[in-house]
C-alpha positions as CSV (number, residue, x, y, z in Angstrom):
1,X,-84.8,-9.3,55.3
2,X,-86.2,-10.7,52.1
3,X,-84.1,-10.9,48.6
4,X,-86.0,-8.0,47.4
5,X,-85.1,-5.8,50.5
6,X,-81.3,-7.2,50.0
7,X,-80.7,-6.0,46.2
8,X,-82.3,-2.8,46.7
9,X,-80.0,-2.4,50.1
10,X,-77.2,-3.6,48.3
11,X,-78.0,-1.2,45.0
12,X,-78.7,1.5,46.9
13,X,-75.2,1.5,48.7
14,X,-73.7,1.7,45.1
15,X,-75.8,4.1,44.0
16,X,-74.9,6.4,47.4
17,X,-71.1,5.5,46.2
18,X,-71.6,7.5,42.8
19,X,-73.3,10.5,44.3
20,X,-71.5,13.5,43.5
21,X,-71.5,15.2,47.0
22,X,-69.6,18.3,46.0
23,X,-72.7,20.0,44.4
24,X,-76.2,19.8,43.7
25,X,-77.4,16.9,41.7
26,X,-80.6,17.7,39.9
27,X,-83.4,14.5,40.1
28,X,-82.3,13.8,36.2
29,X,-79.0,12.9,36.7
30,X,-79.4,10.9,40.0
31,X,-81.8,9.1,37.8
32,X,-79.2,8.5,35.4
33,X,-77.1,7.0,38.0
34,X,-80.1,4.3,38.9
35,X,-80.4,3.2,35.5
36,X,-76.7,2.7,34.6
37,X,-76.6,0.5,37.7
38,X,-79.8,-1.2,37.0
39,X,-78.8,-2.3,33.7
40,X,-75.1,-3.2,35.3
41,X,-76.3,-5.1,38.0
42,X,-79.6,-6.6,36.4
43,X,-78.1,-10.1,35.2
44,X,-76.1,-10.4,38.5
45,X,-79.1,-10.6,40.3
46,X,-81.9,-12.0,37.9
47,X,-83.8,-8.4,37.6
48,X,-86.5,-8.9,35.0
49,X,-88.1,-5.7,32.9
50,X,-90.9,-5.3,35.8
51,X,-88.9,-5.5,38.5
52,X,-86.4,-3.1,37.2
53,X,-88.9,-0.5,36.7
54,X,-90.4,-0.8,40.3
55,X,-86.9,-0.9,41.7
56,X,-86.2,1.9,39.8
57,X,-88.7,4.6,41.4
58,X,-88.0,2.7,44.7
59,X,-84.2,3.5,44.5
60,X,-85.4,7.2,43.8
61,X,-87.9,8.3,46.4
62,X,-85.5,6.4,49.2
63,X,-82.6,8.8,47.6
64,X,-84.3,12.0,46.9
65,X,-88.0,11.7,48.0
66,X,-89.7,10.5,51.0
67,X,-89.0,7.1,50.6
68,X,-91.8,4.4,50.4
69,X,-94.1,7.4,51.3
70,X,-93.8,9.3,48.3
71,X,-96.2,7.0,46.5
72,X,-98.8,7.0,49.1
73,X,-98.8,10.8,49.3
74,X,-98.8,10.8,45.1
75,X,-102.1,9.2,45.2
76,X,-105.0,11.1,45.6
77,X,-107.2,8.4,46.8
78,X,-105.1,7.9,49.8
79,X,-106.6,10.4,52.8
80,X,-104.9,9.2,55.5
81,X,-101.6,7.7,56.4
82,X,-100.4,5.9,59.9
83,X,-97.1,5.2,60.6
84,X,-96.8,3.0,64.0
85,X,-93.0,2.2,63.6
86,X,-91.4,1.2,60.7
87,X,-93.2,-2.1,60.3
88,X,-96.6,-1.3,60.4
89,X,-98.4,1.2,58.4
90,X,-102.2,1.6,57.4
91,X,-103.9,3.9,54.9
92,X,-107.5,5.7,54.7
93,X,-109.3,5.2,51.1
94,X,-112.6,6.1,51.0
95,X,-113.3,6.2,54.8
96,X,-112.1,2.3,55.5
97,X,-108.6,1.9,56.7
98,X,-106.2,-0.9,55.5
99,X,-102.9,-2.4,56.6
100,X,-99.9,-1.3,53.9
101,X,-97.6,-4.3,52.5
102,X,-94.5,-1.7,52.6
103,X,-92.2,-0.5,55.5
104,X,-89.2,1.3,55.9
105,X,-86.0,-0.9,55.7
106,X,-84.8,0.5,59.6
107,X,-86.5,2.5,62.3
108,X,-82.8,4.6,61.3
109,X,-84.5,5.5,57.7
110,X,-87.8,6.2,59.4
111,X,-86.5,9.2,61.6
112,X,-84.1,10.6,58.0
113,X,-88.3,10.5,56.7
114,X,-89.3,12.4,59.8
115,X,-86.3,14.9,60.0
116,X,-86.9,15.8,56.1
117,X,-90.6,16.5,56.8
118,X,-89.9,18.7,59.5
119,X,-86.8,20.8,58.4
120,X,-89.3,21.1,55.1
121,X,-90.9,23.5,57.1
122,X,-88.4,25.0,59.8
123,X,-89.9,22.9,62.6
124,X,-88.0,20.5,64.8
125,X,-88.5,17.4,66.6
126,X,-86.1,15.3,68.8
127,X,-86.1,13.6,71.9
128,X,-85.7,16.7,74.2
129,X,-89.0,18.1,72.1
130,X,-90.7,14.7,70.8
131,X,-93.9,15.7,69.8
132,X,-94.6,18.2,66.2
133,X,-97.0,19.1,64.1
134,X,-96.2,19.9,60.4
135,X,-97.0,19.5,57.0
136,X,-95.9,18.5,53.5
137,X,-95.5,20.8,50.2
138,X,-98.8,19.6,49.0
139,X,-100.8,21.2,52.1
140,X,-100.9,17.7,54.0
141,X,-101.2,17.6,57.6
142,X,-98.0,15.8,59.5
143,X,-98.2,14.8,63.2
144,X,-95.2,12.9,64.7
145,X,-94.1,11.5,67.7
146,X,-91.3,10.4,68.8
147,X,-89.4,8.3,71.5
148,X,-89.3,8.4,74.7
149,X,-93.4,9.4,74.4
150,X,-94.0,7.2,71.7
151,X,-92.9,3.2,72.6
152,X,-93.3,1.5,69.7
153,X,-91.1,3.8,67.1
154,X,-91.6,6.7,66.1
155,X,-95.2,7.4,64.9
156,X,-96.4,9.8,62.2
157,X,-99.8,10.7,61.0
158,X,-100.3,12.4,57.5
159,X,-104.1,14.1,56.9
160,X,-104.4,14.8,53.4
161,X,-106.6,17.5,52.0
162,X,-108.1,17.4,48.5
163,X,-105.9,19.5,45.9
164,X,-109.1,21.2,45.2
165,X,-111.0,22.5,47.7
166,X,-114.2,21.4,49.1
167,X,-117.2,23.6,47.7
168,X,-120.7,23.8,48.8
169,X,-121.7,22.8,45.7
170,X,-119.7,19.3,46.5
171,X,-121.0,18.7,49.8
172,X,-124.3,19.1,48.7
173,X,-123.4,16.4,45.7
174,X,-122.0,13.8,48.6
175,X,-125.1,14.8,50.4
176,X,-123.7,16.2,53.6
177,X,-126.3,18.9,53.6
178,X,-129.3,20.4,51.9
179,X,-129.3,22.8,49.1
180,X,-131.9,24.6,51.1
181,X,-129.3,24.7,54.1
182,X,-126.4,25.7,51.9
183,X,-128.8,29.5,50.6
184,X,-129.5,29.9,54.6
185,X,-125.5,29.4,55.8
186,X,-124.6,31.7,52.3
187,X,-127.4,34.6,53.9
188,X,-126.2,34.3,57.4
189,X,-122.0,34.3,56.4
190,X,-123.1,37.8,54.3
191,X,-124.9,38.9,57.1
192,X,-121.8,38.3,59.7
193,X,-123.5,35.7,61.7
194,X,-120.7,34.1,64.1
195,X,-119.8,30.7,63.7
196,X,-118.6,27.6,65.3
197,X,-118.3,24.8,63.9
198,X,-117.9,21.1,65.8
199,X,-117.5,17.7,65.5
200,X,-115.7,14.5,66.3
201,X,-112.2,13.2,64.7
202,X,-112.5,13.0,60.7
203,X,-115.7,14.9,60.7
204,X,-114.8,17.6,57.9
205,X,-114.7,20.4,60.6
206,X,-111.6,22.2,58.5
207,X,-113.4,21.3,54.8
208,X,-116.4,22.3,55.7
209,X,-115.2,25.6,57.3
210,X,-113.3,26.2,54.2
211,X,-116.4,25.8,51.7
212,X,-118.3,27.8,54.6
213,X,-115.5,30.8,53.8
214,X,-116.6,31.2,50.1
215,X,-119.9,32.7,50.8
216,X,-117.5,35.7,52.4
217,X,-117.7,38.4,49.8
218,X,-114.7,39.2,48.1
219,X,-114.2,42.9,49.5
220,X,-113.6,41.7,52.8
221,X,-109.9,41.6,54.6
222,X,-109.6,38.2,56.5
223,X,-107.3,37.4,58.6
224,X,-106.9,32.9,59.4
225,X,-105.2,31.6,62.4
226,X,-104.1,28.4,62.3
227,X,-101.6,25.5,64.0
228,X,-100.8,24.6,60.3
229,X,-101.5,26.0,57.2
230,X,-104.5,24.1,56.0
231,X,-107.5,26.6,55.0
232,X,-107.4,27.0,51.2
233,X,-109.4,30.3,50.6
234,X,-108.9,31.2,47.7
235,X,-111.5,34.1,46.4
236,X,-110.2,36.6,48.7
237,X,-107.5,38.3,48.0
238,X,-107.0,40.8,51.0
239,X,-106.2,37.6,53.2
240,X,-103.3,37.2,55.7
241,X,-102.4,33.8,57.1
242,X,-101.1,33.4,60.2
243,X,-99.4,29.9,61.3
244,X,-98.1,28.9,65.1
245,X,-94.5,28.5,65.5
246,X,-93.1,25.7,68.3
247,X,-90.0,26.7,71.0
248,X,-86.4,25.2,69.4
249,X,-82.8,24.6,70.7
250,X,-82.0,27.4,68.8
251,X,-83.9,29.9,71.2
252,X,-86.9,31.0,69.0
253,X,-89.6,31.7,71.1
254,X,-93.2,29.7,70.6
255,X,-95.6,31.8,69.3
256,X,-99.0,30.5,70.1
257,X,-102.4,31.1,68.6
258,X,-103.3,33.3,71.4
259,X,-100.3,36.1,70.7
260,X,-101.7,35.4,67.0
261,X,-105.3,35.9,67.7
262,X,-104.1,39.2,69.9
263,X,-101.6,40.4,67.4
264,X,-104.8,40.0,64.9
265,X,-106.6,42.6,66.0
266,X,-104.3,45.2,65.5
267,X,-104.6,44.2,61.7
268,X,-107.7,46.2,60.9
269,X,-109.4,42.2,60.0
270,X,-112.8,42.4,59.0
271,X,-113.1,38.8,60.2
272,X,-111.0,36.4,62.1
273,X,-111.1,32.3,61.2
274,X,-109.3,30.7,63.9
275,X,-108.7,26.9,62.6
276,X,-109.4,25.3,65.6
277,X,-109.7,25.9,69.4
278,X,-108.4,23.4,71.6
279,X,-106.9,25.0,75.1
280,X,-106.6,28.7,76.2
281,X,-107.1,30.9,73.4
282,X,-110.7,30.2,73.5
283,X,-111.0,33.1,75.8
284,X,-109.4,35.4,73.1
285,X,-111.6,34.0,70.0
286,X,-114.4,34.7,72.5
287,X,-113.0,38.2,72.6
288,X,-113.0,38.9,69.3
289,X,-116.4,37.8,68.4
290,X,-117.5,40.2,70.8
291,X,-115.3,43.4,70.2
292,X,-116.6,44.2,66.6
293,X,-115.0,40.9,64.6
294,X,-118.4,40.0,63.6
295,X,-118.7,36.8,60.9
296,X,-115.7,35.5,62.4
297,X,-115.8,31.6,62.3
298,X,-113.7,28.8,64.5
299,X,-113.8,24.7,64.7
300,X,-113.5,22.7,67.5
301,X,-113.8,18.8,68.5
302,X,-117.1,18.4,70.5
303,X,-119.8,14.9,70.6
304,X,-122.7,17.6,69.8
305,X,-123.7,21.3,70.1
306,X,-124.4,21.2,74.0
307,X,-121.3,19.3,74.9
308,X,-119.3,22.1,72.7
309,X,-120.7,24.9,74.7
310,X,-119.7,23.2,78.0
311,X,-115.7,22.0,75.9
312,X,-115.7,26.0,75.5
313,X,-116.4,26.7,78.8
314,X,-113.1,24.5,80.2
315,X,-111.3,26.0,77.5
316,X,-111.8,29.4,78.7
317,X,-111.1,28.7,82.0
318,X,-107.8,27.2,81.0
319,X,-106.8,30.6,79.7
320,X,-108.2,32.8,82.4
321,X,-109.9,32.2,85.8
322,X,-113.5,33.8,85.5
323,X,-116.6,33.5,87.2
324,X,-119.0,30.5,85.6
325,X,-121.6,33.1,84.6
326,X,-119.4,35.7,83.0
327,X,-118.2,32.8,81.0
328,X,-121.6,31.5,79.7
329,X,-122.3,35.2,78.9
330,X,-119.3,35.8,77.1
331,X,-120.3,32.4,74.5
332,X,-123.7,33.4,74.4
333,X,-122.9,37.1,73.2
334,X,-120.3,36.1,70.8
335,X,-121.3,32.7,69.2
336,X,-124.3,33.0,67.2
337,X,-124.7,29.4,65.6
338,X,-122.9,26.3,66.4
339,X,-122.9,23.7,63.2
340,X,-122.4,20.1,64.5
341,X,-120.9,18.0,61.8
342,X,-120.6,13.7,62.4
343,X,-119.4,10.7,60.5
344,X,-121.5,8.1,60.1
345,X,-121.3,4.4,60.4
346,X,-121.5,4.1,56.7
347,X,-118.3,6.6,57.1
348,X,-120.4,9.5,55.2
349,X,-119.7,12.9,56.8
350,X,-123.3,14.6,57.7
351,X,-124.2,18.0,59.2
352,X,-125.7,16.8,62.0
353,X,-127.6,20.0,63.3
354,X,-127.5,23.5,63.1
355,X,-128.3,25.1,65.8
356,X,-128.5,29.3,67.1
357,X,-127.4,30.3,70.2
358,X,-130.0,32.6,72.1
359,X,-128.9,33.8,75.1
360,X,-128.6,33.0,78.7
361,X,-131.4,31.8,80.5
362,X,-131.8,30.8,84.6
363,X,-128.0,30.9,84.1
364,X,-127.7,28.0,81.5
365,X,-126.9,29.3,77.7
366,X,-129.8,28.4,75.4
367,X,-129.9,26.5,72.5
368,X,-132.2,26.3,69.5
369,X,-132.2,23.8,66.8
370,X,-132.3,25.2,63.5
371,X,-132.0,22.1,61.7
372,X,-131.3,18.6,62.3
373,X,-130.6,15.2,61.0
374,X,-132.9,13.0,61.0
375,X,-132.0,8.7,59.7
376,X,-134.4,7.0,58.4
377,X,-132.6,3.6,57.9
378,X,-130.3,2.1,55.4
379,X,-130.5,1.1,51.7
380,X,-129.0,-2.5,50.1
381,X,-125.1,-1.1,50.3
382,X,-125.2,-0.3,54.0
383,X,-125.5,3.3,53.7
384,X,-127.7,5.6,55.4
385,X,-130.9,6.9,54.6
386,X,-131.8,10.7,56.2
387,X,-132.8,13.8,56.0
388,X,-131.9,17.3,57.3
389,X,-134.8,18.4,58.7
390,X,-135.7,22.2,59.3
391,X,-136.8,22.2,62.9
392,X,-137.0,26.0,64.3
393,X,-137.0,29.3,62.7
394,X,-134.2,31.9,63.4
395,X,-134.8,34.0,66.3
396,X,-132.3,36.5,66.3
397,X,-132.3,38.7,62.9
398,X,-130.7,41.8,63.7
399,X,-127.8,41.2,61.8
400,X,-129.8,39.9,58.7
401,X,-132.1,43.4,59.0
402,X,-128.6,45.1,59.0
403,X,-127.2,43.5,56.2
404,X,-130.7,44.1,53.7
405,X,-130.9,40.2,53.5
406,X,-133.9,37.9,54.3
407,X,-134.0,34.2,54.5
């Protein structure tokens, strides 16, 4: 332990001394505490003015915040955060990831983190259950792990999402698609086209379903589904959202996003958004894109629009045991367009392809590429030159002649 690590330890136990325990303690007075002290202790150990002031909001978030995370979850430009034991943490700025020069002073201080996080939203996480998802007041996306799964300390991953959502209008700017593309998706959302939408890791599959969601008119009731809270739709206002809830000690039973998606339907939804499908309850979503839920949208992690439809397929058997070809009929009536999303090497985040599903044909489901990207090389920086190029015209418009809306 360096001298820095040794005052704050050493102030920090003094502070912890002066705490009031009996009641609350609002921030301003615990504050108070830190700076009496500071000033107190400041010639014993050679504080100057600078190193009183970081010390200062050091001594706070350990005490009251989230310790030497609060700063990194404070700054916007930070979009990811990795937590491999309390030694070694990396960030995400701008798509590039960097090694952190903090860490927590004890893999002890570390789970306190972990344990706040999670009571923050009535989840739990110890060794008997070691493995949780939750998420932070700003909206942030938490994953931890814990021992005896995790054997390097405990190991937590924080996703954060812009404060403001992602528009169109913005992904258009960071040239992820095509204004074009952007007035077709608006047409086919009005006209309750179904949706999936795919893509790797880090993609913008939740993002770009969320700026996909404004084009819903505002009249509509919508019901989301999600693992964690993360959709921000904000320009409906007869939404419900629906979050999964893990097993405890305590005897609460899990509620999954299968008894969501069937507990859904008795809701009266115009349209369903299920965040993302990853095991069983792909069979449901299947079901209610083809009992009536039409313009219902999902995500899911797939390396391109064929390799999604065959994902889906294993999904569906993981939740019920039906014949291949009732399967691939099932997807083909119920997904009409699967919208591939990638990131690049130049870490941009492109819509990849667009592509409508058309049916089954010789028993394989049929795909047909709407749109696609096409590279045409780099510039001086490194990043990449392209193009999303129209490549097919729609084939099924039953649902635009319905709605009164031509592309």
């Amino acid at each position: 332990m360096n001298r820095q690590d040794e005052i704050k330890k050493k102030l920090k136990e003094l502070i912890l001394e002066r705490i009031d325990y009996s009641r609350e303690m609002p921030d301003a007075e615990i504050k108070d505490i830190i700076d009496h002290l500071m000033i107190e202790e400041s010639k014993r150990y050679g504080i100057g003015l600078e190193e009183r002031k970081r010390l200062r909001q050091e001594l706070f978030y350990s005490i009251r915040k989230l310790d030497i995370l609060q700063e990194l979850i404070d700054d916007t430009s930070v979009t990811e955060i990795m937590i491999n034991g309390p030694d070694h943490i990396f960030i995400e700025r701008e798509g590039r990831v960097f090694a952190y020069n903090m860490r927590f002073e004890s893999t002890e201080k570390l789970e306190d983190v972990i344990q706040q996080i999670v009571a923050g939203c009535n989840r739990t996480v110890n060794e008997s259950s070691p493995i949780v998802d939750a998420r932070l007041e700003n909206g942030a996306r938490v994953n931890v792990v814990l021992s005896p799964v995790a054997l390097n300390g405990p190991i937590v991953t924080i996703r954060r999402f812009p404060d403001r959502p992602v528009m169109m209008g913005d992904l258009i700017r960071f040239g992820s698609l095509t204004p074009e593309v952007s007035m077709v998706l608006e047409k086919l959302v009005q006209a309750k086209y179904n949706i999936f939408i795919s893509g790797g890791t880090g993609s913008g599959k939740t993002t770009f379903l969320n700026a996909l969601s404004y084009y819903i008119p505002q009249d509509e009731r919508i019901i989301t589904i999600e693992d964690n809270a993360e959709l921000q739709i904000r320009n409906i206002s007869n939404i419900v959202k629906m979050e999964t809830r893990n097993a405890n000690v305590e005897g609460c039973k899990e509620i999954t996003i299968r008894d969501l998606i069937k507990t859904s339907l008795r809701m009266r939804p115009t349209r369903i958004i299920v965040g993302e499908v990853r095991g069983g309850e792909a069979i449901d979503m299947m079901q209610c894109l083809n009992t009536g839920h039409d313009g219902s949208m999902s995500t899911g992690h797939g390396n391109n629009s064929r390799d999604m439809l065959s994902r889906l397929e294993t999904m569906i058997l993981m939740g019920m045991d039906l014949p291949i070809p009732a399967i691939r009929q099932q997807i083909a009536s119920g997904i009409d367009l699967i919208i591939h999303l990638g990131r690049l090497r130049d870490k941009s985040r492109k819509v990849m392809e667009i592509a409508e599903v058309t049916g089954v044909e010789d028993g394989e489901i049929k795909l047909s590429s709407l749109y696609s990207f096409e590279e045409e090389g780099e510039d001086s920086n490194g990043k990449v030159i392209g193009m999303l190029r129209k490549r097919g015209e729609l084939i099924h418009v039953e649902k635009l002649k319905a709605a009164g809306i031509t592309l």
